[in-house]
Structure formats: structure tokens, C-alpha cells
Backbone atoms as SQL, in Angstrom:
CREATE TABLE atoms (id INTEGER PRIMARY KEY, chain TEXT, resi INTEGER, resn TEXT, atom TEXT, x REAL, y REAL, z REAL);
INSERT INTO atoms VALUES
  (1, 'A', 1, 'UNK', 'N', -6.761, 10.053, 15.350),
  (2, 'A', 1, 'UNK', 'CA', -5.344, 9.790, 15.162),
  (3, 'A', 1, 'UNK', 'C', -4.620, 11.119, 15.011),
  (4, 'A', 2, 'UNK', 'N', -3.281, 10.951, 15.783),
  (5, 'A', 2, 'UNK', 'CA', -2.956, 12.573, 15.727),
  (6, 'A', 2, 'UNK', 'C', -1.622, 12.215, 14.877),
  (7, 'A', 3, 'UNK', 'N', -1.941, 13.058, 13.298),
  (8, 'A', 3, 'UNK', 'CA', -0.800, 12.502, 12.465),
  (9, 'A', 3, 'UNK', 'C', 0.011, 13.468, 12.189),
  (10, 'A', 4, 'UNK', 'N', 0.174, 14.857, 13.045),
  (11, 'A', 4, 'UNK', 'CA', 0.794, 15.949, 12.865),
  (12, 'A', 4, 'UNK', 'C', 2.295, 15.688, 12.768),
  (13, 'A', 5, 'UNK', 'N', 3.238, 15.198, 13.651),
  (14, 'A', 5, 'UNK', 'CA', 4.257, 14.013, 13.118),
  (15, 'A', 5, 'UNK', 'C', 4.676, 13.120, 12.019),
  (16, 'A', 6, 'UNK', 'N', 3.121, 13.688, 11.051),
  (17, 'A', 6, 'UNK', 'CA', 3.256, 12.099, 9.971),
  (18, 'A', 6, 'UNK', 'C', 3.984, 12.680, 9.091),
  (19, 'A', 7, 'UNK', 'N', 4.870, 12.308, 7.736),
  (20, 'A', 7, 'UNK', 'CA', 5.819, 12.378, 7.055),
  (21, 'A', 7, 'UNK', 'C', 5.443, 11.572, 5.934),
  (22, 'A', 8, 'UNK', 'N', 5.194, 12.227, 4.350),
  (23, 'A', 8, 'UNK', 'CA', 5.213, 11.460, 3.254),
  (24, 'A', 8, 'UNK', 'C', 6.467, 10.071, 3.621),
  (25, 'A', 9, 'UNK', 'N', 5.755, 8.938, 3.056),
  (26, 'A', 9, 'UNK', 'CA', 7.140, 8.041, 3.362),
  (27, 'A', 9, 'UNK', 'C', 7.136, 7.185, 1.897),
  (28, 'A', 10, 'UNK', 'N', 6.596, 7.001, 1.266),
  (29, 'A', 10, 'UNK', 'CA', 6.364, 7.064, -0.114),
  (30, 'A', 10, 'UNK', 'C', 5.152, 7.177, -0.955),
  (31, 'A', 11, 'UNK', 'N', 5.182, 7.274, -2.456),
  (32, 'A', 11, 'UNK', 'CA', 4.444, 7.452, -3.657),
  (33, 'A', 11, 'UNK', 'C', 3.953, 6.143, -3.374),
  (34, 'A', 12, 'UNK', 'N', 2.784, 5.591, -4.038),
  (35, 'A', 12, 'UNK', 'CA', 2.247, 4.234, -4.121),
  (36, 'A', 12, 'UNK', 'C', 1.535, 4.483, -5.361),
  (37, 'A', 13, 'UNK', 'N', 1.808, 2.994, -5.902),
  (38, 'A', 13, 'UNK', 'CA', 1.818, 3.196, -7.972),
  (39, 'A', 13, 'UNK', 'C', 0.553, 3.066, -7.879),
  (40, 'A', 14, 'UNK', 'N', -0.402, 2.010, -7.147),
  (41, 'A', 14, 'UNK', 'CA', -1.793, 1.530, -7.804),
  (42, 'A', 14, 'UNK', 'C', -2.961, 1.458, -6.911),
  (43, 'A', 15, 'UNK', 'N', -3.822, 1.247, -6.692),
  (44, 'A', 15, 'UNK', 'CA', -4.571, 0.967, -5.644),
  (45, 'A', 15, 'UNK', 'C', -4.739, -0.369, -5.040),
  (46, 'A', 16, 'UNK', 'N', -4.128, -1.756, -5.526),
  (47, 'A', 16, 'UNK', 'CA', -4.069, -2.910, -5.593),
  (48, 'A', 16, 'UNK', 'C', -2.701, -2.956, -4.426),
  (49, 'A', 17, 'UNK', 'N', -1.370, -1.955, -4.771),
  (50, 'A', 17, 'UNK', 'CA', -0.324, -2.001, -4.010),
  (51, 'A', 17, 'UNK', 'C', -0.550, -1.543, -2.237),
  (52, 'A', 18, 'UNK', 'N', -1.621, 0.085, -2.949),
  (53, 'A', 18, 'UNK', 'CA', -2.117, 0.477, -1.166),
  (54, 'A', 18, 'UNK', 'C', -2.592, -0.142, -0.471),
  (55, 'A', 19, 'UNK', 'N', -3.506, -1.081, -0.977),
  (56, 'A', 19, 'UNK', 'CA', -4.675, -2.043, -0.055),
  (57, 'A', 19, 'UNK', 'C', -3.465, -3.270, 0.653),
  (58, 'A', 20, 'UNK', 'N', -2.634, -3.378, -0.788),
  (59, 'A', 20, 'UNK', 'CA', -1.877, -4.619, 0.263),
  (60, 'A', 20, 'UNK', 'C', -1.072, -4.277, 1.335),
  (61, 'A', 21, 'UNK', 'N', -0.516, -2.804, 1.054),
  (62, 'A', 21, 'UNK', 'CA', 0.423, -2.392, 1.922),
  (63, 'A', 21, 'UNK', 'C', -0.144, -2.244, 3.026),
  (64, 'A', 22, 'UNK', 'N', -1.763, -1.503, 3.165),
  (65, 'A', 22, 'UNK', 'CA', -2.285, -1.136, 4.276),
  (66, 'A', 22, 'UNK', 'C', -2.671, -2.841, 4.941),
  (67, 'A', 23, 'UNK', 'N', -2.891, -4.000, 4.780),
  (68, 'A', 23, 'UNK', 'CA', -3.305, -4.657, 4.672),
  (69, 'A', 23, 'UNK', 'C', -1.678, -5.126, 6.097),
  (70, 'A', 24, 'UNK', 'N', -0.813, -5.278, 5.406),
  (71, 'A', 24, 'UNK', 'CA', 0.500, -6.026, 6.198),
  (72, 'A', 24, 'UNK', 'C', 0.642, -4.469, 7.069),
  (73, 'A', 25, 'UNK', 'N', 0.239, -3.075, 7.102),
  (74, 'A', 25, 'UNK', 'CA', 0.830, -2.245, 7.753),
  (75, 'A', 25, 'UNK', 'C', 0.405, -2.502, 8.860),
  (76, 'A', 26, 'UNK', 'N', -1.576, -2.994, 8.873),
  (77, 'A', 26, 'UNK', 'CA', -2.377, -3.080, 10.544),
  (78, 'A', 26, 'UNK', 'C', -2.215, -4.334, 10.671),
  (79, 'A', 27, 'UNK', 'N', -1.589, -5.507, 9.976),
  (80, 'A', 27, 'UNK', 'CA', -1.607, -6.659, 10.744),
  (81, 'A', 27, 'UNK', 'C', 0.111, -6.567, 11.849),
  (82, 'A', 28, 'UNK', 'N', 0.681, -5.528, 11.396),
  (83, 'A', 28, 'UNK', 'CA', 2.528, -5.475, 12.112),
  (84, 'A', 28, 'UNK', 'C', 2.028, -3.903, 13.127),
  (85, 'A', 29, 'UNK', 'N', 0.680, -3.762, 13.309),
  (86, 'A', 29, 'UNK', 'CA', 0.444, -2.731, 14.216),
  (87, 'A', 29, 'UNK', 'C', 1.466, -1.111, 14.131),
  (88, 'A', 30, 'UNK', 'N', 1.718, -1.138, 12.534),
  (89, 'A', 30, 'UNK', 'CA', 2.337, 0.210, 12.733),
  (90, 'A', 30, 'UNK', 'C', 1.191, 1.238, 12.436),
  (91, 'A', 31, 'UNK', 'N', 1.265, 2.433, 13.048),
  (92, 'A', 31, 'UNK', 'CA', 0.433, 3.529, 12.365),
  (93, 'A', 31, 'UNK', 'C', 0.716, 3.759, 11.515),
  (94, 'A', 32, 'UNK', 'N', -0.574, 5.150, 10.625),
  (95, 'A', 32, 'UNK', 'CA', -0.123, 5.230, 8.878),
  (96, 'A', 32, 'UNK', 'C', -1.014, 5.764, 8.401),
  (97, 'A', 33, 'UNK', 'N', -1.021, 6.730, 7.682),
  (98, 'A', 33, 'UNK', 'CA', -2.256, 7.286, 6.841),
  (99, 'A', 33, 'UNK', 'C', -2.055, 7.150, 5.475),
  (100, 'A', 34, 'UNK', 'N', -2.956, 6.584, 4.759),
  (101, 'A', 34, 'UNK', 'CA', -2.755, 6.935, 3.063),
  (102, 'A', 34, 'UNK', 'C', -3.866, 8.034, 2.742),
  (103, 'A', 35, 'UNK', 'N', -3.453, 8.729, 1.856),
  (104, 'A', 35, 'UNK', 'CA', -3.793, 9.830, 0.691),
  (105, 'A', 35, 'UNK', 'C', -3.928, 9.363, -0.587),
  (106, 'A', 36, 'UNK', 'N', -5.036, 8.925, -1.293),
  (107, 'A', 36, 'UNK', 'CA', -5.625, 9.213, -2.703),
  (108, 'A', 36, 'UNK', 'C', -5.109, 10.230, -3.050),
  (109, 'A', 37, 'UNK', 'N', -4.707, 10.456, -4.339),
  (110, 'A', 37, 'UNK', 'CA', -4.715, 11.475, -5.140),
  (111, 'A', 37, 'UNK', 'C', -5.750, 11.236, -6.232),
  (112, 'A', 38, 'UNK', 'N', -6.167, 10.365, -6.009),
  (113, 'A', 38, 'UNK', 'CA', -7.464, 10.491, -7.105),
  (114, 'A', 38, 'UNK', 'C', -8.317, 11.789, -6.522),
  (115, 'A', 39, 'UNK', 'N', -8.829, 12.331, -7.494),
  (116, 'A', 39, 'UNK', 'CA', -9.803, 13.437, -7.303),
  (117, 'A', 39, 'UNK', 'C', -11.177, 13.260, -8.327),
  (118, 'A', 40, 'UNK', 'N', -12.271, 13.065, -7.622),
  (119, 'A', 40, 'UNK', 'CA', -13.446, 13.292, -8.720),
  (120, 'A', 40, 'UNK', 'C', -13.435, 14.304, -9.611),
  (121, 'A', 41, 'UNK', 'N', -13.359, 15.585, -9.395),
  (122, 'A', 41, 'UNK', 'CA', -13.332, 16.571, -10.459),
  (123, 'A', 41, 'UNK', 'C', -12.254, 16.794, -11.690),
  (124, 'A', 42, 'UNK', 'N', -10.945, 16.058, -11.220),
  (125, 'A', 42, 'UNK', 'CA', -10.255, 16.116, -12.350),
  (126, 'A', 42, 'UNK', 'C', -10.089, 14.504, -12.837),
  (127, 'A', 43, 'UNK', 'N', -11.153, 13.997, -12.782),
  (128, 'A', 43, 'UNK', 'CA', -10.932, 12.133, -13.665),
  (129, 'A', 43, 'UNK', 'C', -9.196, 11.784, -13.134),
  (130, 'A', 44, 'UNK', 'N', -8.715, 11.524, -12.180),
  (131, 'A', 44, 'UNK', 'CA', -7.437, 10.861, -12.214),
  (132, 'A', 44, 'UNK', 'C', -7.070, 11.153, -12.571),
  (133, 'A', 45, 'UNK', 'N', -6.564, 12.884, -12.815),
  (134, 'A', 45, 'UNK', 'CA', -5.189, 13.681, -13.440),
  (135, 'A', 45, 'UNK', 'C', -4.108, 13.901, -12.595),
  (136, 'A', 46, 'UNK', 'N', -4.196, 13.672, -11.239),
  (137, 'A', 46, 'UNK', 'CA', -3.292, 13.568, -10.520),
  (138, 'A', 46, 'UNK', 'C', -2.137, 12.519, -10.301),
  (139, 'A', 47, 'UNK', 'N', -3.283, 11.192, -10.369),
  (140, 'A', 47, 'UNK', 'CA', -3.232, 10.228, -10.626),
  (141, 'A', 47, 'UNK', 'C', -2.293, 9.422, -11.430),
  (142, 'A', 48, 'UNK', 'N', -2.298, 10.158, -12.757),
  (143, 'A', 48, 'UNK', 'CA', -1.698, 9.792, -13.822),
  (144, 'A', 48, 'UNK', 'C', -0.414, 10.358, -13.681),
  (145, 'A', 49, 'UNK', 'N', -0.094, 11.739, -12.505),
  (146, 'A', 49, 'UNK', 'CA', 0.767, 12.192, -13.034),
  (147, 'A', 49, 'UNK', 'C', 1.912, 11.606, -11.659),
  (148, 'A', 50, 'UNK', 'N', 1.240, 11.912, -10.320),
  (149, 'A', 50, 'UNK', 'CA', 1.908, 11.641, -9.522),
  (150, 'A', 50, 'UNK', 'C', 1.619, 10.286, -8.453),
  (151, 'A', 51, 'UNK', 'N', 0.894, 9.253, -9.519),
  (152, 'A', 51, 'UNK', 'CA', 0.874, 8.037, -9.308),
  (153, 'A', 51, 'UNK', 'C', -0.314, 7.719, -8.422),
  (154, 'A', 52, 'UNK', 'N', -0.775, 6.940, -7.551),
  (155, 'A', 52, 'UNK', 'CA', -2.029, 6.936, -6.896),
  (156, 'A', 52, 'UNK', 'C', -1.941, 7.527, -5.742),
  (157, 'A', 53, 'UNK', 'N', -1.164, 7.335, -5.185),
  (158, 'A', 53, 'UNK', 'CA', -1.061, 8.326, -3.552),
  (159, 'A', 53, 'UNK', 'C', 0.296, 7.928, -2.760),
  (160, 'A', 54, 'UNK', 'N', -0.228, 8.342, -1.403),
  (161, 'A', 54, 'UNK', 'CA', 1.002, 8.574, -0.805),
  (162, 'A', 54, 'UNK', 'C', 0.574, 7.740, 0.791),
  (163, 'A', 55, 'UNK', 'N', 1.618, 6.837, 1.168),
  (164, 'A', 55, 'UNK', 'CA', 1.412, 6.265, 2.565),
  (165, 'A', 55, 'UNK', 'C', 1.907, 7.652, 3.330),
  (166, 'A', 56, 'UNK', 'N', 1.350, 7.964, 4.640),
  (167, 'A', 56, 'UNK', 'CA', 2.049, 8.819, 5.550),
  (168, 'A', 56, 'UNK', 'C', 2.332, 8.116, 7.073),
  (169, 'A', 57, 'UNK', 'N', 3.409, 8.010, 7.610),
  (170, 'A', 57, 'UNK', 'CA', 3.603, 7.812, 8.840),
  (171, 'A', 57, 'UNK', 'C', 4.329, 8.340, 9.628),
  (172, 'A', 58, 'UNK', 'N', 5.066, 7.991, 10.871),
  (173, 'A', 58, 'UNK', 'CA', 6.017, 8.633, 11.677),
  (174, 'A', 58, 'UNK', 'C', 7.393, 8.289, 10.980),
  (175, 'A', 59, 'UNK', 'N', 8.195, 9.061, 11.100),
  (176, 'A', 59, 'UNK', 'CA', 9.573, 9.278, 10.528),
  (177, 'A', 59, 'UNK', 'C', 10.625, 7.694, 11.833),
  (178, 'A', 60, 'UNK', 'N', 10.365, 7.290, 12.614),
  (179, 'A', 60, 'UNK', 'CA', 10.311, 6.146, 12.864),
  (180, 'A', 60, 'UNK', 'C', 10.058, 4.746, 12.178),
  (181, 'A', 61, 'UNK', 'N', 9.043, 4.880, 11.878),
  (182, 'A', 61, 'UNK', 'CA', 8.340, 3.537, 11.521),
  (183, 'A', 61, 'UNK', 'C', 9.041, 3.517, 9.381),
  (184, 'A', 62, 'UNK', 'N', 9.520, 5.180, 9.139),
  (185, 'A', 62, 'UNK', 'CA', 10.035, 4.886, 7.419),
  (186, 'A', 62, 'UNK', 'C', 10.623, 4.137, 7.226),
  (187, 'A', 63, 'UNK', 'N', 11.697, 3.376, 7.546),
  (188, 'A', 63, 'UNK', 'CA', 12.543, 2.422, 6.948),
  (189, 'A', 63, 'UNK', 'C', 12.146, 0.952, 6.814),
  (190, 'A', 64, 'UNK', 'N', 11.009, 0.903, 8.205),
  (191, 'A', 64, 'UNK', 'CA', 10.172, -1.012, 7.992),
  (192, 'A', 64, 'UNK', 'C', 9.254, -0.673, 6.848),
  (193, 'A', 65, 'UNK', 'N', 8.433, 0.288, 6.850),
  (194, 'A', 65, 'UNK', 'CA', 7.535, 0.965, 5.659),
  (195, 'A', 65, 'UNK', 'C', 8.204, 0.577, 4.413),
  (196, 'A', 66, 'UNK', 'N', 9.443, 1.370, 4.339),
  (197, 'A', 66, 'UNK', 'CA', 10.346, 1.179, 2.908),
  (198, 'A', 66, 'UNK', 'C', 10.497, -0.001, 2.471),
  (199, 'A', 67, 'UNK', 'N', 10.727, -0.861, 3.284),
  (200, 'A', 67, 'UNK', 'CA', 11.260, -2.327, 3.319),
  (201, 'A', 67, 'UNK', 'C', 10.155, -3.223, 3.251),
  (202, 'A', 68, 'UNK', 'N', 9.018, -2.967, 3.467),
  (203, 'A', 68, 'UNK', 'CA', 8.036, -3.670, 3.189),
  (204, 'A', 68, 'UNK', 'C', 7.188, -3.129, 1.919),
  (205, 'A', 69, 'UNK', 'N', 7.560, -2.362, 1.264),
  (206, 'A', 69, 'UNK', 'CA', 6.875, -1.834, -0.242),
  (207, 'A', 69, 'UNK', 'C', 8.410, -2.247, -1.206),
  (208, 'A', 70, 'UNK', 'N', 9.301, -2.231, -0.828),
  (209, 'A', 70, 'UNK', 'CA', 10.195, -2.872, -1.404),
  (210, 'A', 70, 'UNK', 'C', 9.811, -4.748, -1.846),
  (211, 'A', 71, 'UNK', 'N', 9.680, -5.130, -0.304),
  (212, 'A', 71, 'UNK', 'CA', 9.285, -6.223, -0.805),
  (213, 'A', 71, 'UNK', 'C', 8.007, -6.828, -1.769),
  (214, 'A', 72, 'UNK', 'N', 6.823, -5.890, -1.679),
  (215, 'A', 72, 'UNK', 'CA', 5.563, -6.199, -2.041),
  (216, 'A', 72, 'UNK', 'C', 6.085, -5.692, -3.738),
  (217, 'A', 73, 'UNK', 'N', 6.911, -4.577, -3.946),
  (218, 'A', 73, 'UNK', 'CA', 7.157, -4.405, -5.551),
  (219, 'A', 73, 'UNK', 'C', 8.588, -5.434, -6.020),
  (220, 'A', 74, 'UNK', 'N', 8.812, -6.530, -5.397),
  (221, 'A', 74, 'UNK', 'CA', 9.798, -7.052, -5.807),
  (222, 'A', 74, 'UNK', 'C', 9.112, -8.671, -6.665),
  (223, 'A', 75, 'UNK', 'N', 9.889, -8.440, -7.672),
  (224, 'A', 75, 'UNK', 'CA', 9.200, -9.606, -8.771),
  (225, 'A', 75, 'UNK', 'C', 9.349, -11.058, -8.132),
  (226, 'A', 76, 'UNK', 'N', 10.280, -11.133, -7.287),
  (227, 'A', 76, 'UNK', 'CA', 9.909, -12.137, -6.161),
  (228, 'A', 76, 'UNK', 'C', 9.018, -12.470, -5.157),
  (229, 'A', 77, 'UNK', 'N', 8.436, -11.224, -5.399),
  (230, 'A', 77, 'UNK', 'CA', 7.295, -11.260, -3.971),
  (231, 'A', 77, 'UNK', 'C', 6.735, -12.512, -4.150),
  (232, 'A', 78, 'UNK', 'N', 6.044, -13.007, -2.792),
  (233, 'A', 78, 'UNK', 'CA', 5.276, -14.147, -2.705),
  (234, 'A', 78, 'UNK', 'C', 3.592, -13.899, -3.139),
  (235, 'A', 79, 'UNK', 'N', 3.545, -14.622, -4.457),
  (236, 'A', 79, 'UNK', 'CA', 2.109, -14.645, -5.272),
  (237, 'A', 79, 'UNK', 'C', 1.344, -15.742, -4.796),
  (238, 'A', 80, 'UNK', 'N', 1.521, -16.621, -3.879),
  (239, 'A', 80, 'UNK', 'CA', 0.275, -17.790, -3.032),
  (240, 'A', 80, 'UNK', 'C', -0.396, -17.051, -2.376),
  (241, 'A', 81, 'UNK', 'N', -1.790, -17.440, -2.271),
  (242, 'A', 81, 'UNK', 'CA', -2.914, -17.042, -1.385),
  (243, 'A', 81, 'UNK', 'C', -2.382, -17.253, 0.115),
  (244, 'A', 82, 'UNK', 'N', -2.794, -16.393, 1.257),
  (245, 'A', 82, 'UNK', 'CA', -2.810, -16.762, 2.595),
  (246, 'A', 82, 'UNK', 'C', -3.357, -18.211, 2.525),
  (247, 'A', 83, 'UNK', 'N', -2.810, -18.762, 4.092),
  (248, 'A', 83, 'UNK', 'CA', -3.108, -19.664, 4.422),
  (249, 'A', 83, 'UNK', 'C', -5.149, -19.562, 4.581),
  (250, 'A', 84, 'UNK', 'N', -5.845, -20.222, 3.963),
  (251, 'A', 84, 'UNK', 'CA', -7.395, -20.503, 4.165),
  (252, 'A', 84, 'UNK', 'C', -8.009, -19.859, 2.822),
  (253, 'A', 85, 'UNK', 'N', -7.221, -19.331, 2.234),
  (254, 'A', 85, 'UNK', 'CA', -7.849, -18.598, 0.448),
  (255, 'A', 85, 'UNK', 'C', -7.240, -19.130, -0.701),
  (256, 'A', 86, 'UNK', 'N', -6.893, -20.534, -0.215),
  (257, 'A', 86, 'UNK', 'CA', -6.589, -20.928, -1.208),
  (258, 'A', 86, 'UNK', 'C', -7.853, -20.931, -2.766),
  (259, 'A', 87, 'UNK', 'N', -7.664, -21.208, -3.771),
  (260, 'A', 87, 'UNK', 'CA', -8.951, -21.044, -4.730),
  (261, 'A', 87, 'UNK', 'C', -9.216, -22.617, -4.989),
  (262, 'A', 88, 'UNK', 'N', -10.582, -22.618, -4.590),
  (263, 'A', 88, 'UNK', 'CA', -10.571, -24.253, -5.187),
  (264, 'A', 88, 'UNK', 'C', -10.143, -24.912, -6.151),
  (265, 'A', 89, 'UNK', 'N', -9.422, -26.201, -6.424),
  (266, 'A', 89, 'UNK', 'CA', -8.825, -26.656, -7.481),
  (267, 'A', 89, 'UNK', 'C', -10.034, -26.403, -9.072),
  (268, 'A', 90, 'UNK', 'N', -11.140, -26.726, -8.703),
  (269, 'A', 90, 'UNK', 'CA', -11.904, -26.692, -10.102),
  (270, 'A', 90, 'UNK', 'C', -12.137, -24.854, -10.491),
  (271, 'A', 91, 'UNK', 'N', -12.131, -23.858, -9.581),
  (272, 'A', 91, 'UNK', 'CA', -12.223, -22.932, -9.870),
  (273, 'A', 91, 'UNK', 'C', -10.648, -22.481, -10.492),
  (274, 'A', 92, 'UNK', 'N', -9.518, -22.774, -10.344),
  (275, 'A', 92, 'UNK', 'CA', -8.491, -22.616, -11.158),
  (276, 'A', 92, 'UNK', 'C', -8.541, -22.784, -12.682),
  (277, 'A', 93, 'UNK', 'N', -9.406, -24.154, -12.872),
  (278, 'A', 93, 'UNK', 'CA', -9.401, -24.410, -14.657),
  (279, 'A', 93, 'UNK', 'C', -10.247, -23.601, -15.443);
């Protein structure tokens, strides 16, 4: 992948947020690199300071990017399982 073009396009708070983001980024076929800032040698001092990492993409694709981490951090977001993951009713209780 040639990401010489690529452009911080935001901070990402958790590792739970990257996976989802990367998750809706390759199912809408945009390109994208994420960056850990976790580092083994310093235990997650980066981490702590400048949050978990960073999505990178083309300066194109920033504003659907924006708009879709907007939506995934919005207290409205949609919390139902995809269609086929639902959790079985007895595994809920």
C-alpha cells in the first residue's frame, strides 16, 4: 500500500473504537492505515497520553472518515448486534 499521501485524520480513544472503525472502513472499501501508539517498552505511556492511535488516510476520503467516527462516538450510535450475531435469548440471562 503506498500511503505516502496518507494524512493523520484522527486520534482514536480505545482499541474497541479502532477495530470498529477499521471494521465499517473495509466493508465501504475506503483505504486507511492505523498506528498504535501503544509501545512495549514504555507500558502504554503514549497511550495514556495521546490516546490509542491514529487512523491515517488520503486527505479525500477525511470527511466520510470524520463522519463515520462521529457516528460510532455518538451516544446514539446503534448498540444491536449485526444481522446473524444476535446472542441467544438464554445466553442474555
Amino acid at each position: 500500500m503506498d500511503d505516502t499521501n496518507f494524512k493523520n485524520i484522527a486520534v482514536l480513544e480505545s482499541e474497541i473504537e479502532a477495530r470498529l472503525l477499521e471494521a465499517i472502513l473495509e466493508e465501504k472499501g475506503i483505504v486507511f492505515d492505523m498506528m498504535s501508539y501503544g509501545e512495549v517498552a514504555y507500558d502504554g505511556l503514549f497511550q495514556f497520553q495521546k490516546g490509542w492511535g491514529v487512523v491515517r488516510a488520503a486527505e479525500k476520503d477525511e470527511e466520510r472518515i470524520k463522519l463515520i467516527l462521529a457516528d460510532i462516538r455518538s451516544p446514539d450510535a446503534v448498540t444491536e448486534p449485526p444481522p446473524g450475531l444476535e446472542l441467544d435469548p438464554k445466553e442474555e440471562a
